[in-house]
C-alpha positions in Angstrom: 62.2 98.0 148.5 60.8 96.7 145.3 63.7 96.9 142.8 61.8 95.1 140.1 59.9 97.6 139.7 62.4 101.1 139.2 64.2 102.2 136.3 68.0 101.9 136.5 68.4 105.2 137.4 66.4 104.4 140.2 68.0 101.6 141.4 71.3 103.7 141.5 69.3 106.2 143.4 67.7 103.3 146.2 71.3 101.7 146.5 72.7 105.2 147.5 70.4 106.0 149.6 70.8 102.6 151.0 74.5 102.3 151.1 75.6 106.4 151.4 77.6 106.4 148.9 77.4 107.5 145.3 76.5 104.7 143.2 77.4 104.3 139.0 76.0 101.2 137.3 77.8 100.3 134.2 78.0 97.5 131.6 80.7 95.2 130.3 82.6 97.7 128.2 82.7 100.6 131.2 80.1 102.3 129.6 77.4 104.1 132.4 74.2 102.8 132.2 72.9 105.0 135.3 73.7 106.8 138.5 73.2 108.3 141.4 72.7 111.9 142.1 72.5 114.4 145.0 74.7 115.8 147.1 76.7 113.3 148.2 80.8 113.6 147.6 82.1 112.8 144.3 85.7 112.6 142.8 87.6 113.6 139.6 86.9 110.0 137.6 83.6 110.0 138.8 82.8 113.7 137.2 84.4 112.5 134.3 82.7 109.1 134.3 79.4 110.8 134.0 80.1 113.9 132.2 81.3 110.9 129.2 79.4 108.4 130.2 82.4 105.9 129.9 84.8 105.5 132.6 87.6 107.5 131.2 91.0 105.7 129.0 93.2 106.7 131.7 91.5 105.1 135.0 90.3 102.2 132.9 93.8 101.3 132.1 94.7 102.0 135.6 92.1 99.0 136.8 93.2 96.9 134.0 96.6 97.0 134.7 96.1 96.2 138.5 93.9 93.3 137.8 90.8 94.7 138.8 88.7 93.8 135.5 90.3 90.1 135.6 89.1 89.7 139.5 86.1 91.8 139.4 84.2 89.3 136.5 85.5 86.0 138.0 84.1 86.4 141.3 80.8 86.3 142.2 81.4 88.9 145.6 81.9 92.6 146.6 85.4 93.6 145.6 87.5 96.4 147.1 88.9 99.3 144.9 92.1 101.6 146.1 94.6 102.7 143.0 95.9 104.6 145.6 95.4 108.0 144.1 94.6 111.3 145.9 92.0 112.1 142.9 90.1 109.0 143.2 87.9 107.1 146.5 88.3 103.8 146.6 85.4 102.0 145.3 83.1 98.9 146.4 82.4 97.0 143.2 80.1 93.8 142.2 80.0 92.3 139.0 76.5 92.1 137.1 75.8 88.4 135.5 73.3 86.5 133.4 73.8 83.6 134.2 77.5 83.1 134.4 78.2 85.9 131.4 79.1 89.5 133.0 77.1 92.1 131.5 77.9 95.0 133.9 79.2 95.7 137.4 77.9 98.2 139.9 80.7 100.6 141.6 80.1 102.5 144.9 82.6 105.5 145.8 83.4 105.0 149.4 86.0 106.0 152.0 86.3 102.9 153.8 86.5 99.0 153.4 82.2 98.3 153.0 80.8 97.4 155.8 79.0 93.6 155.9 75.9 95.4 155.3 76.4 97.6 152.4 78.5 94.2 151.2 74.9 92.8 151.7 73.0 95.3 149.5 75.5 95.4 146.8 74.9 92.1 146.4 70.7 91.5 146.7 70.8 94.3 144.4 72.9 92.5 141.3 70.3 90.3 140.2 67.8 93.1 139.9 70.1 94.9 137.8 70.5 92.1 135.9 67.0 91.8 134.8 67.1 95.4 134.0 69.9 95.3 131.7 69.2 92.0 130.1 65.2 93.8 129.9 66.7 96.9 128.5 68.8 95.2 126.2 65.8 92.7 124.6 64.0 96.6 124.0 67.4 98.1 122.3 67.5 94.5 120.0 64.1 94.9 118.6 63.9 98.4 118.0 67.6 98.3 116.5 66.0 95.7 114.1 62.8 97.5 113.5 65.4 100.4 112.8 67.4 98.5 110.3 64.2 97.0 108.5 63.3 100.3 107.5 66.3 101.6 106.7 66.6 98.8 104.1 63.0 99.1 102.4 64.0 102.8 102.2 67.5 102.5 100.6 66.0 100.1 98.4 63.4 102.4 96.8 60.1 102.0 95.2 56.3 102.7 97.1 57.8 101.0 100.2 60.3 103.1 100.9 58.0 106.1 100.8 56.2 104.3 103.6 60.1 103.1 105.4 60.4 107.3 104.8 57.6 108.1 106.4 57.8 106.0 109.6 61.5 107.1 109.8 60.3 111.0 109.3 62.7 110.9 106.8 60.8 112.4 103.7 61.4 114.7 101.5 65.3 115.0 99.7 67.8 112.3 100.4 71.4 111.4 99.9 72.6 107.7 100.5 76.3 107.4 101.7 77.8 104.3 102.3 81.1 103.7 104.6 83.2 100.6 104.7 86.5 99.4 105.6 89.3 100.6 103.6 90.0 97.4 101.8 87.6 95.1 100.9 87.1 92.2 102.8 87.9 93.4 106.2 85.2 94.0 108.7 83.9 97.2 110.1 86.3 98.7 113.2 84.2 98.4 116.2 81.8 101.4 116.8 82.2 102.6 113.8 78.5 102.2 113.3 77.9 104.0 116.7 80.5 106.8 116.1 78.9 108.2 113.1 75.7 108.0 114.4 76.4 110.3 117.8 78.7 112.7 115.0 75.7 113.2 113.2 73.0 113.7 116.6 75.6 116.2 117.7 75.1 118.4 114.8 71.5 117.7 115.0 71.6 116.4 111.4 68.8 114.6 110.3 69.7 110.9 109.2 69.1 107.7 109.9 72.3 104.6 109.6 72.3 100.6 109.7 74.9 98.1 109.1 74.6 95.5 106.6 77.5 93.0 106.7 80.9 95.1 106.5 79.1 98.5 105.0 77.3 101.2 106.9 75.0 102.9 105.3 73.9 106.6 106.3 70.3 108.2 104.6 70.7 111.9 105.1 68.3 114.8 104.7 70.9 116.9 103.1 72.4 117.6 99.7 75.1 115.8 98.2 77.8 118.9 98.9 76.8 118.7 102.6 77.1 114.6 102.9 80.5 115.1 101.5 81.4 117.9 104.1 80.2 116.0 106.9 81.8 112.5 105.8 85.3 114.3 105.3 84.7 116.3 109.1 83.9 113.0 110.5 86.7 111.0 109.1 89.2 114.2 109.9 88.0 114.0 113.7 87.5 110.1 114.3 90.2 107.5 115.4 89.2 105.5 112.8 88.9 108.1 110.1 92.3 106.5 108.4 90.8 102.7 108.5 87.2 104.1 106.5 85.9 105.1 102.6 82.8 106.9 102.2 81.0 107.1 98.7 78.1 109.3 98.6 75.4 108.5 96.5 73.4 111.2 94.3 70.9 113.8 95.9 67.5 111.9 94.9 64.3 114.4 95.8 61.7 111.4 96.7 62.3 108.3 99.1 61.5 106.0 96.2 63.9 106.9 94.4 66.5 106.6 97.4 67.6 103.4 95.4 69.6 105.2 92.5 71.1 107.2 95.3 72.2 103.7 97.1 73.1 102.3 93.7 76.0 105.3 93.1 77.3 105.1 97.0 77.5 100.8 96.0 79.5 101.1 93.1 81.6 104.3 94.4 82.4 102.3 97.3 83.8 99.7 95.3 86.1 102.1 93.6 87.5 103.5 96.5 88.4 100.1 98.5 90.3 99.2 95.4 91.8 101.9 95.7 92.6 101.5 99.2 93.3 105.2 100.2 92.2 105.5 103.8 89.8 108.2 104.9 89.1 109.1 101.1 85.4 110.1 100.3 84.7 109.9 96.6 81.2 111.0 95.0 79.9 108.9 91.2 81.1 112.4 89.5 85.1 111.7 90.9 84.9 108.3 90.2 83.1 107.8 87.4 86.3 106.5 85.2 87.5 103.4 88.1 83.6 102.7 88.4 83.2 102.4 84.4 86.3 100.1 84.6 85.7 97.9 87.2 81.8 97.5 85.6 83.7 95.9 82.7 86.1 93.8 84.4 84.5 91.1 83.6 84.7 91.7 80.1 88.1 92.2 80.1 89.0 89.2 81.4 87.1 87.8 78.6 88.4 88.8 76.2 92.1 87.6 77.5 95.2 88.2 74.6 92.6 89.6 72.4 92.6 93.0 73.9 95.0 96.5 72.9 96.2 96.4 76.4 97.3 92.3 76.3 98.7 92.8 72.4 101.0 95.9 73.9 101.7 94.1 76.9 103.0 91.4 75.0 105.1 92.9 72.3 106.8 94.6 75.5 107.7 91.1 76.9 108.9 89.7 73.8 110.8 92.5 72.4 112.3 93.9 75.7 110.3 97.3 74.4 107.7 99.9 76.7 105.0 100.6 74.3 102.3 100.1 77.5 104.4 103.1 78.9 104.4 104.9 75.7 100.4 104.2 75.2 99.4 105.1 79.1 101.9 108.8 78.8 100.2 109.1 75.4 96.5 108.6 76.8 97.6 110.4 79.8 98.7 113.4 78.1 95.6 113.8 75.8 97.3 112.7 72.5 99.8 115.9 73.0 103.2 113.9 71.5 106.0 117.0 73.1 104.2 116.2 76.5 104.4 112.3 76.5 107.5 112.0 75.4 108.6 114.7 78.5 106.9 112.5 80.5 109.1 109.0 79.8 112.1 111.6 79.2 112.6 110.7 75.3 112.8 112.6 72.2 109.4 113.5 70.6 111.1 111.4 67.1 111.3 108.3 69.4 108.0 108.6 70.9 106.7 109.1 67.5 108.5 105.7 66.1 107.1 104.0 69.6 103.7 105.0 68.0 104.2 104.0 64.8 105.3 100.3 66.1 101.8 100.0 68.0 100.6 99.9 64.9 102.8 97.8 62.8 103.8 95.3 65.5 100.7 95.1 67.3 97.5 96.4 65.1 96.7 99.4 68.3 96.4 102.5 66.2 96.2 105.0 69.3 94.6 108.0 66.6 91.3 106.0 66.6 89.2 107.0 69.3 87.4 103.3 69.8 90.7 102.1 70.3 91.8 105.0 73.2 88.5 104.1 74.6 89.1 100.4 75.4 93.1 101.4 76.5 91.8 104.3 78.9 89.3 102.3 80.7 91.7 98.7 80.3 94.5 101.0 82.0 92.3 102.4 84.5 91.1 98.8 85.3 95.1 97.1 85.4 96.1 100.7 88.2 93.0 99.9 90.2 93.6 95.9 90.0 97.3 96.7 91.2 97.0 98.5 94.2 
């Protein structure tokens, strides 16, 4: 029997029908690949194995912890599989190699030690299903990159991306949202890609995602209030909710302009891994103030003693005094004097005469509004910076 020629599922199907006993074939990380079908007697783990199509936590740390993983990919032959558990057949395995790097394993559910000759087809049949992963996988590569080509000519905007759109079938209204590890710097948990991707095909929602570096970003066919709901059901229900941000671009109504919509879920982004709140999901609207400040960092830092915020700042050191307190309770409080002062627990009088010594001490007269400007968005910038 020509193996060569059969897809995996049919190569499960021959080596059943070969062996007489139900066959899974799986790949380095326990994930199925294909299986056998029919009538033939199955088990709890194997119901679950193919209901999931993962091998299930608990059995896979039950073969872990007896060694069978470690033994299975360093030899070469037909192993034998009893946990010794009323809810589970042993199982004949064989691990799957190209060349000498394992890249899956084929498992038969039997009742008895294999015999030499179902040892013998187990092992003709590895190489073959070798070839088909290793085959399977060079078609998953180029169509993932083909994928993430278009994906960014569309979330860069212009004519191209109307064309990127249009192979995608993704025309029409589009929000951009962009997810990435909590803190800058750190790279994206494993499947995190993946995850989002089957959340969304589960709700049928139409979307298309690629990684680029340690971001994910997500092109939806939906409004802005429905990314948002989606990005904070996801994150609620996922493992690795806590370790994520999401910023969601703005709802742009062409793919060419899908760029503007990128631009907002970039500089959101930004915002929230400062400030390092796991799970958060922020849109430009909420974050508009950190984005405005960290857009003129630069500027600041410029600028060095010859800002408000520095002459404050040092008045306070020298003189043992809190007038960036008094400023930031002042700003905070919208100029209202009684609520600042029950802020830092003073006396109106003293908050007053804390005022008045911005001024004379320092030059930072907190009644002009250029000067409340450049303190909001200078004590917006030193809270993200601090976190």
């Amino acid at each position: 029997m020509d193996l060569r020629s059969e897809d995996l599922f049919a190569v499960a199907e021959s080596l059943a029908e070969l062996i007489g006993a139900p066959v899974t074939i799986e790949d380095e990380n326990s994930t199925v690949l294909a299986y056998s079908t029919g009538e033939q007697s199955v088990d709890e783990a194997r119901i679950d194995t193919i209901l999931k199509r993962q091998v299930p936590g608990r059995y896979r740390q039950l073969l872990t912890d007896a060694g069978v993983f470690e033994r299975l990919y360093r030899d070469t032959d037909v192993l034998y599989v009893d946990l010794h558990l009323p809810e589970v057949l042993p199982r004949a395995a064989i691990a799957v190699r190209d060349g000498d790097r394992p890249v899956g394993s084929i498992w038969a559910a039997m009742n008895s030690v294999p015999t030499p000759m179902q040892e013998s087809i187990l092992r003709s049949a590895a190489p073959f299903v070798a070839e088909h992963i290793a085959a399977e996988r060079d078609r998953s590569d180029v169509t993932r990159r083909v994928q993430v080509d278009r994906v960014r000519t569309l979330i860069n905007g212009g004519e191209p991306a109307s064309r990127a759109a249009e192979a995608l079938g993704m025309e029409g209204r589009l929000t951009v949202a962009a997810a990435a590890p909590v803190a800058i710097g750190r790279s994206v948990p494993s499947g995190g890609l993946s995850s989002f991707s089957l959340y969304l095909d589960a709700l049928a929602v139409d979307s298309v995602a690629a990684q680029f570096d340690d971001v994910i970003y997500v092109v939806l066919a939906a409004s802005e209030t429905d990314v948002r709901r989606l990005a904070e059901d996801f994150l609620g229900r996922s493992r690795s909710g806590p370790t994520f941000v999401v910023a969601i671009g703005r709802e742009v109504n062409t793919a060419s302009q899908a760029h503007l919509s990128k631009g907002d879920a970039d500089r959101v982004l930004t915002a929230l891994q400062h400030a390092r709140t796991g799970g958060a999901v922020g849109t430009m609207r909420e974050s508009l103030g950190s984005v405005l400040a960290l857009h003129v960092a630069d500027i600041f830092d410029g600028l060095g003693a010859l800002t408000p915020l520095a002459a404050l700042a040092r008045h306070d050191d020298q003189h043992g005094t809190d007038l960036v307190a008094t400023a930031s309770a002042f700003l905070r409080c919208g100029g209202d004097v009684a609520a600042a002062a029950a802020t830092l627990h003073v006396h109106p009088n003293t908050l007053r005469n804390r005022l008045r010594r911005c001024v004379d001490s320092c030059e930072v007269d907190l009644t002009d509004a250029d000067t409340r400007l450049i303190l909001m968005l200078h004590l917006k910038l030193a809270g993200l910076r601090d976190r």
